[in-house]
N, CA, C and O atoms as a GROMACS GRO file, in nm:
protein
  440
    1UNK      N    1  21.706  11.026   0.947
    1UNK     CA    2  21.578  10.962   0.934
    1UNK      C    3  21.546  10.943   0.788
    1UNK      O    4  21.580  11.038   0.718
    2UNK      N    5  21.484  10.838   0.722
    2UNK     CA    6  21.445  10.785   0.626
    2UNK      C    7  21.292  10.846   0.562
    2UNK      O    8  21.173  10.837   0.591
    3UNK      N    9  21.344  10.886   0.498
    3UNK     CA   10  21.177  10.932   0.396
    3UNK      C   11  21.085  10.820   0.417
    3UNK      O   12  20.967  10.832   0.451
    4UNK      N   13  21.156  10.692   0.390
    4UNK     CA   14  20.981  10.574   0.399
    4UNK      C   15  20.957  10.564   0.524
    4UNK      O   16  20.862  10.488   0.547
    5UNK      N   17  21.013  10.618   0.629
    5UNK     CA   18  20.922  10.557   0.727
    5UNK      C   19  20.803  10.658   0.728
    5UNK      O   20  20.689  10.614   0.720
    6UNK      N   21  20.826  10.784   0.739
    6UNK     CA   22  20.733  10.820   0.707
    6UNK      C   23  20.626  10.846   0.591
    6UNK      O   24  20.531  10.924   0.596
    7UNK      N   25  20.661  10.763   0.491
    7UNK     CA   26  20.536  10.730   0.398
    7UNK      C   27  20.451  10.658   0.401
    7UNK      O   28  20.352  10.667   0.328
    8UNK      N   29  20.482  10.523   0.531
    8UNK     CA   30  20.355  10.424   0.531
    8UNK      C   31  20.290  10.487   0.630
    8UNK      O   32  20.170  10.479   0.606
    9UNK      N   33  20.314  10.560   0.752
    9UNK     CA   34  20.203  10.629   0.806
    9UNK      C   35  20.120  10.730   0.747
    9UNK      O   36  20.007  10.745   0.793
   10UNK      N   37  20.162  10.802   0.652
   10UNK     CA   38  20.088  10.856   0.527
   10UNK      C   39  20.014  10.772   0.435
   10UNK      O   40  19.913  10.819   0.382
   11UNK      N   41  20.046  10.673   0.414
   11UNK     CA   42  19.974  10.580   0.309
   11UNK      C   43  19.854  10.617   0.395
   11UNK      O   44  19.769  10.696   0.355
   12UNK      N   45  19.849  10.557   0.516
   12UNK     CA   46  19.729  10.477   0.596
   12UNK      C   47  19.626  10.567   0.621
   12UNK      O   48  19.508  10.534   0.622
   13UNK      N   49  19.679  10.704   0.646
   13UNK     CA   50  19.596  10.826   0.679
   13UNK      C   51  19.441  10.779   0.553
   13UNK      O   52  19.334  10.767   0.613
   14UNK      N   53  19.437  10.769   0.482
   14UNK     CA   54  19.315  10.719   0.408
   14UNK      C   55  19.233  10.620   0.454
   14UNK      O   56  19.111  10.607   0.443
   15UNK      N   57  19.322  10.548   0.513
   15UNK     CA   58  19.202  10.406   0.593
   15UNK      C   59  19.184  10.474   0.735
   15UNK      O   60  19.090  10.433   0.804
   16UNK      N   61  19.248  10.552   0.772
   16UNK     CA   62  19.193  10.597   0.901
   16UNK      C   63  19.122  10.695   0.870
   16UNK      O   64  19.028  10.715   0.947
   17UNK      N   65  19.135  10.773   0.776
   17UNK     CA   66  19.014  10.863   0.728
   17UNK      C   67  18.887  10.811   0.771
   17UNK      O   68  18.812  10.836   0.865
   18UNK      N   69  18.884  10.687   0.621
   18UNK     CA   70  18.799  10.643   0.633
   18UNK      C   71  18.691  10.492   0.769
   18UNK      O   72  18.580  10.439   0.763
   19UNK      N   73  18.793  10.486   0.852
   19UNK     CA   74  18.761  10.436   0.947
   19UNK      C   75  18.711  10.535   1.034
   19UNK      O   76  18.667  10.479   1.134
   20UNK      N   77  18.701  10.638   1.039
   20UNK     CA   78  18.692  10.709   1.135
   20UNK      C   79  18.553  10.811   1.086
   20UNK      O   80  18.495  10.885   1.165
   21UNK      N   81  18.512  10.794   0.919
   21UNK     CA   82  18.408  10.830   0.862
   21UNK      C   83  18.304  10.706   0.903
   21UNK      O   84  18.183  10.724   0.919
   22UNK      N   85  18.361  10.591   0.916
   22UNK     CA   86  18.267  10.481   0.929
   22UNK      C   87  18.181  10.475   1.098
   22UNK      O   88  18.061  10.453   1.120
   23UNK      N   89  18.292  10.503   1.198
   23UNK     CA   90  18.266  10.546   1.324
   23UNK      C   91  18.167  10.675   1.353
   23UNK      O   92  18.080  10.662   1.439
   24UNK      N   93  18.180  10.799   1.282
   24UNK     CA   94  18.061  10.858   1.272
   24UNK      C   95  17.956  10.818   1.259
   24UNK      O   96  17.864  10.832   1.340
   25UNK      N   97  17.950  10.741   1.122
   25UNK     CA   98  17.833  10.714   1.067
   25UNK      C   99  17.739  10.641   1.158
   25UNK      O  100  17.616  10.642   1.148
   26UNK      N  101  17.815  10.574   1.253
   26UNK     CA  102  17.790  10.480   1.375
   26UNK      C  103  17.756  10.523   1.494
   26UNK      O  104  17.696  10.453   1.576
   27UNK      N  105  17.803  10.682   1.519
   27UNK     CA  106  17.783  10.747   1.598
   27UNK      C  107  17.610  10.830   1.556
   27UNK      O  108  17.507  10.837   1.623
   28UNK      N  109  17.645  10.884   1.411
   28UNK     CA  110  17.489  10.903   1.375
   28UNK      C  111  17.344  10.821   1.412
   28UNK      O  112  17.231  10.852   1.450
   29UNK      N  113  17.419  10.690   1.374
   29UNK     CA  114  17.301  10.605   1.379
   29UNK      C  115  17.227  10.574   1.516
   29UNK      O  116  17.115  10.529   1.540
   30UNK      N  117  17.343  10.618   1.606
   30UNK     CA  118  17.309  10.607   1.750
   30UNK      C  119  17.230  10.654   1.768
   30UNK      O  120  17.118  10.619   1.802
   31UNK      N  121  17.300  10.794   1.740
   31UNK     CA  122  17.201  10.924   1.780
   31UNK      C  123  17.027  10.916   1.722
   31UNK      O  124  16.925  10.953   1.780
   32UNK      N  125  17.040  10.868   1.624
   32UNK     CA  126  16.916  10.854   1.529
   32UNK      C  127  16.828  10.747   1.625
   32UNK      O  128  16.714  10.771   1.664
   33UNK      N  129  16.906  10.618   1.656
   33UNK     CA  130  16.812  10.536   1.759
   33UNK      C  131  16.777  10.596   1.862
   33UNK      O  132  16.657  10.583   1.884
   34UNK      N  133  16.849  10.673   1.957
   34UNK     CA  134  16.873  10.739   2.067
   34UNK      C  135  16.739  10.852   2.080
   34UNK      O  136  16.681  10.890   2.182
   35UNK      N  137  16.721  10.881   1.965
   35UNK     CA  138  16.612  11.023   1.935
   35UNK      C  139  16.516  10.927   1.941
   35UNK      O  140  16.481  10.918   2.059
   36UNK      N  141  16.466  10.864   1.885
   36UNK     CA  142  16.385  10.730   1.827
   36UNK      C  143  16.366  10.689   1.995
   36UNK      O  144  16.262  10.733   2.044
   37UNK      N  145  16.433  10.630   2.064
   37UNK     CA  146  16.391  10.536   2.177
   37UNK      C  147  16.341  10.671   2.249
   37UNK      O  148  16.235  10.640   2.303
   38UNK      N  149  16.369  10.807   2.274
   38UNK     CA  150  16.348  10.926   2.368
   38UNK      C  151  16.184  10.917   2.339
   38UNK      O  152  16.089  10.899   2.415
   39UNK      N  153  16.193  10.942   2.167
   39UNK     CA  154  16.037  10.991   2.123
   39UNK      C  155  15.967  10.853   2.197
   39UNK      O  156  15.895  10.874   2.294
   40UNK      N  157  15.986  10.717   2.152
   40UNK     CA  158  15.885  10.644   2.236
   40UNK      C  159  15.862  10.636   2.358
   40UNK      O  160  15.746  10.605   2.383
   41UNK      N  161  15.936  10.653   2.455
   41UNK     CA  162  15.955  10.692   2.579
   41UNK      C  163  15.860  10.845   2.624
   41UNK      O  164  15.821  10.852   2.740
   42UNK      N  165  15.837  10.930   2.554
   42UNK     CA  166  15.763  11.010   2.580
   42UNK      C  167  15.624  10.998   2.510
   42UNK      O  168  15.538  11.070   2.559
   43UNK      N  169  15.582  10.912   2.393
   43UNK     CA  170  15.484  10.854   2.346
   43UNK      C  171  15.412  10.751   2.469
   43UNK      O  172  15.292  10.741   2.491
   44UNK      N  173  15.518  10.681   2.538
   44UNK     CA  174  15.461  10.574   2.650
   44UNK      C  175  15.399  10.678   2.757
   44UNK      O  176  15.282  10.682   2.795
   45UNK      N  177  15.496  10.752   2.792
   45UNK     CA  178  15.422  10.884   2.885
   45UNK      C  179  15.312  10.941   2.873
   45UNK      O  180  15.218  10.941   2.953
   46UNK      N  181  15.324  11.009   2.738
   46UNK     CA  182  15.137  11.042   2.718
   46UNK      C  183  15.041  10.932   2.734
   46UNK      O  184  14.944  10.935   2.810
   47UNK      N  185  15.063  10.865   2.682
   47UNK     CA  186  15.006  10.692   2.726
   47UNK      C  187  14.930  10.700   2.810
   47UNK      O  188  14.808  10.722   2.813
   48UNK      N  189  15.044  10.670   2.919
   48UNK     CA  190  15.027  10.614   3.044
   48UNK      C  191  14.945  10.757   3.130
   48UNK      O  192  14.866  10.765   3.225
   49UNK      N  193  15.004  10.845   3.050
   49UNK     CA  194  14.932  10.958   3.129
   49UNK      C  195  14.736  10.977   3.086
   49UNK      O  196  14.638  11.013   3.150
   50UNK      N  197  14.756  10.938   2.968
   50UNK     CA  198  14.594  10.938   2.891
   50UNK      C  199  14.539  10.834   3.008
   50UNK      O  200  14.464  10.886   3.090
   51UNK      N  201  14.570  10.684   3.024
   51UNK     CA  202  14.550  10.596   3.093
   51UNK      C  203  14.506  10.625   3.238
   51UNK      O  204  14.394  10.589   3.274
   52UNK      N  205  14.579  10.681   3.310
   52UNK     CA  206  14.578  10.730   3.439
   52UNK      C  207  14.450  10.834   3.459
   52UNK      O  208  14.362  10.822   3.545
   53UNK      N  209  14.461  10.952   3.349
   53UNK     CA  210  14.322  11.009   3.378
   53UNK      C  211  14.243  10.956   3.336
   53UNK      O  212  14.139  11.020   3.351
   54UNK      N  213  14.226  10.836   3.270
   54UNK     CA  214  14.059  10.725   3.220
   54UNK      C  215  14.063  10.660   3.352
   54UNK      O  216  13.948  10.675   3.393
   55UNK      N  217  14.118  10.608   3.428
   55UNK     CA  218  14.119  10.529   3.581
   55UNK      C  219  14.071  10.637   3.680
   55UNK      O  220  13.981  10.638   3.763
   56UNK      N  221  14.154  10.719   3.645
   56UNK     CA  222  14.038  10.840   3.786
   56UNK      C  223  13.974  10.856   3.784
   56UNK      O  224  13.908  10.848   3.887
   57UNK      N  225  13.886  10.916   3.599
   57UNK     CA  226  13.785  10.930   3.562
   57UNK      C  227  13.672  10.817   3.644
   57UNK      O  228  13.595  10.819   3.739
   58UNK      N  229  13.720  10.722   3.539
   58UNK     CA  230  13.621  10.604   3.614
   58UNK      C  231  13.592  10.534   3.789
   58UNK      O  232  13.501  10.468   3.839
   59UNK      N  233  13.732  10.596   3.846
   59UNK     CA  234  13.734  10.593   3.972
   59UNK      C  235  13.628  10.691   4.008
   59UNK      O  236  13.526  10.641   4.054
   60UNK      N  237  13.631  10.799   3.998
   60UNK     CA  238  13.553  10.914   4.021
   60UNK      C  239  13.385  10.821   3.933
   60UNK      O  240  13.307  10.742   3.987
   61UNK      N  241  13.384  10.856   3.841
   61UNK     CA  242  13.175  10.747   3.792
   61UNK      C  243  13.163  10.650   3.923
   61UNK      O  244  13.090  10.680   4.017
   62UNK      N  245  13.225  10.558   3.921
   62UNK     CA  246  13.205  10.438   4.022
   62UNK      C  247  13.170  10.478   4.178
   62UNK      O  248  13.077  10.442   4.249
   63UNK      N  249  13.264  10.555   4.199
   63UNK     CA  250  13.240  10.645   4.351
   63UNK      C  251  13.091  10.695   4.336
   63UNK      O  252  13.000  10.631   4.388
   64UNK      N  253  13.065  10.822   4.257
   64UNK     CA  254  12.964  10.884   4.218
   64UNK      C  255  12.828  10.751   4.230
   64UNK      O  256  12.743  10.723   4.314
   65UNK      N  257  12.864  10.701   4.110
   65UNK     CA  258  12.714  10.604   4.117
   65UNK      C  259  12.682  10.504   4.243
   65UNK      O  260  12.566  10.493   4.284
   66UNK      N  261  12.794  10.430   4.302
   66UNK     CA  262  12.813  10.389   4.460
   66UNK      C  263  12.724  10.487   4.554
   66UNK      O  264  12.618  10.439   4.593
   67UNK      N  265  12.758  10.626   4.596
   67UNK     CA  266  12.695  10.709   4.681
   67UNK      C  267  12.565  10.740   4.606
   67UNK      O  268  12.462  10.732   4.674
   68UNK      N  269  12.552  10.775   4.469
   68UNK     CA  270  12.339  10.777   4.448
   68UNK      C  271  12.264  10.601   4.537
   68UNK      O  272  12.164  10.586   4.608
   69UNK      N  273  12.354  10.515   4.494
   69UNK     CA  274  12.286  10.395   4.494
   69UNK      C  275  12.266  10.419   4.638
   69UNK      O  276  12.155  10.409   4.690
   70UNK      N  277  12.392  10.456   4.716
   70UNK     CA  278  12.369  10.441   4.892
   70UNK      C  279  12.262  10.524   4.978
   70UNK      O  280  12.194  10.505   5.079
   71UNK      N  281  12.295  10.680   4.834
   71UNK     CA  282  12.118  10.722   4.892
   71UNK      C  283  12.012  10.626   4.891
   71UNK      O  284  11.945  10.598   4.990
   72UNK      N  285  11.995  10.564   4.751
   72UNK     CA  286  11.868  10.496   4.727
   72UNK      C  287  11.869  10.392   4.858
   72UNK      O  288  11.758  10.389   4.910
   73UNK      N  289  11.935  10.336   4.901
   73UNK     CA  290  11.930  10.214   5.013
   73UNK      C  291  12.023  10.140   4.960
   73UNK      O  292  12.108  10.108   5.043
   74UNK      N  293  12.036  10.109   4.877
   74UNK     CA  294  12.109  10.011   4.773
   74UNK      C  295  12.231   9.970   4.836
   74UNK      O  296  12.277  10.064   4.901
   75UNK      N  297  12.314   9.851   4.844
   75UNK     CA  298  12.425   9.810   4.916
   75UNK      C  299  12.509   9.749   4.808
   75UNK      O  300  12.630   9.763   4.825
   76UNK      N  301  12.468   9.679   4.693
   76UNK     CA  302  12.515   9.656   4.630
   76UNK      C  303  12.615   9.708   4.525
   76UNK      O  304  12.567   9.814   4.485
   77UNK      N  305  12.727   9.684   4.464
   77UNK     CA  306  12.810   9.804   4.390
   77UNK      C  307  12.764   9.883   4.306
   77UNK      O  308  12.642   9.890   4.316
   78UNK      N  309  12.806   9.946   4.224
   78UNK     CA  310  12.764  10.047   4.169
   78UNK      C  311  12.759   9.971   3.998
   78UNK      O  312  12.671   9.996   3.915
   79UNK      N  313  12.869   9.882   3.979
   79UNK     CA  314  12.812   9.787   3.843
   79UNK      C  315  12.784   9.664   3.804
   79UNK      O  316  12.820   9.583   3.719
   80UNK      N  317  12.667   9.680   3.940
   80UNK     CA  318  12.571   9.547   3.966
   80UNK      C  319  12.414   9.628   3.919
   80UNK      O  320  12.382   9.734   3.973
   81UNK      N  321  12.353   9.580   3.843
   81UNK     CA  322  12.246   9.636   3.815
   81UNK      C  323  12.154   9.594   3.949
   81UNK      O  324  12.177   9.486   4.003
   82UNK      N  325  12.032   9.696   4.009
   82UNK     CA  326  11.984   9.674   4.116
   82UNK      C  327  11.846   9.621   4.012
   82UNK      O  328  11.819   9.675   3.905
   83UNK      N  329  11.779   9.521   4.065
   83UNK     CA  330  11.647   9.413   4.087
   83UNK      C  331  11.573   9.428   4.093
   83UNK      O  332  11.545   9.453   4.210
   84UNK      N  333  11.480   9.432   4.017
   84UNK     CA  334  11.314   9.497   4.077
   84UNK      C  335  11.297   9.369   4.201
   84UNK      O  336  11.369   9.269   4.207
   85UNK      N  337  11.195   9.400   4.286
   85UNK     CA  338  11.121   9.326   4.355
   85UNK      C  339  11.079   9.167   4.276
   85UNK      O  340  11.008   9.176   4.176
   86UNK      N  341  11.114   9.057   4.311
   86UNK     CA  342  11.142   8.930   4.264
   86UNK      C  343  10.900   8.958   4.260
   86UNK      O  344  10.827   9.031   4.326
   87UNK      N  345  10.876   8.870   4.164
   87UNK     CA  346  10.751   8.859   4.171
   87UNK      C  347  10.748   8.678   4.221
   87UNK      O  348  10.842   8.599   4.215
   88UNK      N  349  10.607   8.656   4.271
   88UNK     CA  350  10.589   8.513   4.314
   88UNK      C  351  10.622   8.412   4.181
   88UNK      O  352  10.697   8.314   4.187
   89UNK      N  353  10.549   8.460   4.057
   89UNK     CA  354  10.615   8.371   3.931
   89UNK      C  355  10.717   8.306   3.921
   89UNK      O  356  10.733   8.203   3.856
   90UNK      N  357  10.848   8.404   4.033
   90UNK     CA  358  10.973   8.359   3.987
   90UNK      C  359  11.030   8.246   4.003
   90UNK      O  360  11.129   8.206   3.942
   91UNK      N  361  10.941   8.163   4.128
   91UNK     CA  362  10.923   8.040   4.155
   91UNK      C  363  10.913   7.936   4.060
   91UNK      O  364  10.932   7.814   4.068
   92UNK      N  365  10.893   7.979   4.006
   92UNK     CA  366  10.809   7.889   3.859
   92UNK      C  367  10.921   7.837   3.798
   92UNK      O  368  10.915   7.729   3.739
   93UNK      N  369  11.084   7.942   3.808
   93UNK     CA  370  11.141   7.877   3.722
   93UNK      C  371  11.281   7.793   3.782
   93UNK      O  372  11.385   7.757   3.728
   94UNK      N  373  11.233   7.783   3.909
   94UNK     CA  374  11.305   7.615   3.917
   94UNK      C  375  11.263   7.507   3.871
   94UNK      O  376  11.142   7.486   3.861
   95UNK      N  377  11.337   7.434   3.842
   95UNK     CA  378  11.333   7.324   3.767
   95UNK      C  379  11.317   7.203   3.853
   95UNK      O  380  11.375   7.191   3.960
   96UNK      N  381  11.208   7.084   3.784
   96UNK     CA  382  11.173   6.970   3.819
   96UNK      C  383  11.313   6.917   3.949
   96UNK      O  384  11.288   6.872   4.061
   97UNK      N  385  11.378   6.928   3.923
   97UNK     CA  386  11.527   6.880   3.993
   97UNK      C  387  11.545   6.930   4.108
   97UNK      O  388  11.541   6.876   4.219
   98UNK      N  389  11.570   7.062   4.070
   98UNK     CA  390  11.574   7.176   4.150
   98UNK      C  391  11.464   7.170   4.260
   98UNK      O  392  11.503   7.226   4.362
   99UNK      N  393  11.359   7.127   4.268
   99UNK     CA  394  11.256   7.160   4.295
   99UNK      C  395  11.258   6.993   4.456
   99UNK      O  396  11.234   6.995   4.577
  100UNK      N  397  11.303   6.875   4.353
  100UNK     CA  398  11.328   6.738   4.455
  100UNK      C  399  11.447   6.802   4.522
  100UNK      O  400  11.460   6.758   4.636
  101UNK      N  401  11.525   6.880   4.493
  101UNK     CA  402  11.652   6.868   4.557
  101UNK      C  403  11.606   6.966   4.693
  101UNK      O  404  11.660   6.952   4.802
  102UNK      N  405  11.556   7.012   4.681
  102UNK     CA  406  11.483   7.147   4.778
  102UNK      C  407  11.427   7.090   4.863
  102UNK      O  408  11.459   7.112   4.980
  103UNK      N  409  11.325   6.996   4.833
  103UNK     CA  410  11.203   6.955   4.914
  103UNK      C  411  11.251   6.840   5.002
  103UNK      O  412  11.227   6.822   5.121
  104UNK      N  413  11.343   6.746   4.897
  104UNK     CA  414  11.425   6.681   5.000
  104UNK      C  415  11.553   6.708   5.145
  104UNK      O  416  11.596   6.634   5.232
  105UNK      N  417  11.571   6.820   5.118
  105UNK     CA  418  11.657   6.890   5.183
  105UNK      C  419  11.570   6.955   5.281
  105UNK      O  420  11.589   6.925   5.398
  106UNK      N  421  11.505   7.015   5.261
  106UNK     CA  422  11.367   7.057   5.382
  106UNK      C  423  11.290   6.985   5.480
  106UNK      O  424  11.226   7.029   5.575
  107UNK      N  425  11.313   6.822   5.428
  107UNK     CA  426  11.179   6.767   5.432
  107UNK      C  427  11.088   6.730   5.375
  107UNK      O  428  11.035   6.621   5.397
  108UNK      N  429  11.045   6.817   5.284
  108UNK     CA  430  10.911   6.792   5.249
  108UNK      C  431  10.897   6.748   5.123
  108UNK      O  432  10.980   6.805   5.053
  109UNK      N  433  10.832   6.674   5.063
  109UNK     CA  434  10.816   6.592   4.932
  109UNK      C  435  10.712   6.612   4.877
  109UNK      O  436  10.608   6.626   4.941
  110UNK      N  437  10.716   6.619   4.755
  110UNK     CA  438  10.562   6.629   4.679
  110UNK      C  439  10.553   6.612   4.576
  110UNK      O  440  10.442   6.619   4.521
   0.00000   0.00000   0.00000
């Protein structure tokens, strides 16, 4: 056997060194994204978890104020503001239009 053949697979040992330092480095960077996508992934979790107890929360107010209102009589939802008693004035504020369109529709004209 010949001494050079085995010297160019020795030469090369340096580029595969260093190919194989470059592949780490690649493997690092993974890892580094890899940590990175985990942490946001558990950032979305608290999230979604903060989120979820503001929806119950408010599930729970809405329920709550629904059943006072249903004591009061009230039928309407719970974030519908309830009406005082309409006064006769309130008449007043239909409009000239409003007012032919009504009367014609009834009947009655004036």
């Amino acid at each position: 056997m010949d001494q050079t053949q085995y010297d160019k697979p020795l030469d090369n040992l340096d580029d595969y060194l260093d190919a194989f330092k470059e592949i780490l480095k690649g493997v690092e960077l993974f890892k580094q994204k890899l940590n990175t996508v985990e942490e946001n992934q558990q950032l979305q979790s608290k999230r979604l978890q903060v989120l979820e107890r503001f929806v119950e929360a408010e599930v729970r107010r809405v329920q709550s104020s629904q059943a006072v209102a249903a004591k009061q009589g009230a039928s309407l939802p719970a974030h519908v503001p309830i009406a005082k008693k309409a006064s006769k004035r309130s008449s007043s504020n239909t409009t000239p239009r409003l007012k032919k369109k009504l009367a014609s529709s009834t009947g009655r004209s004036k």
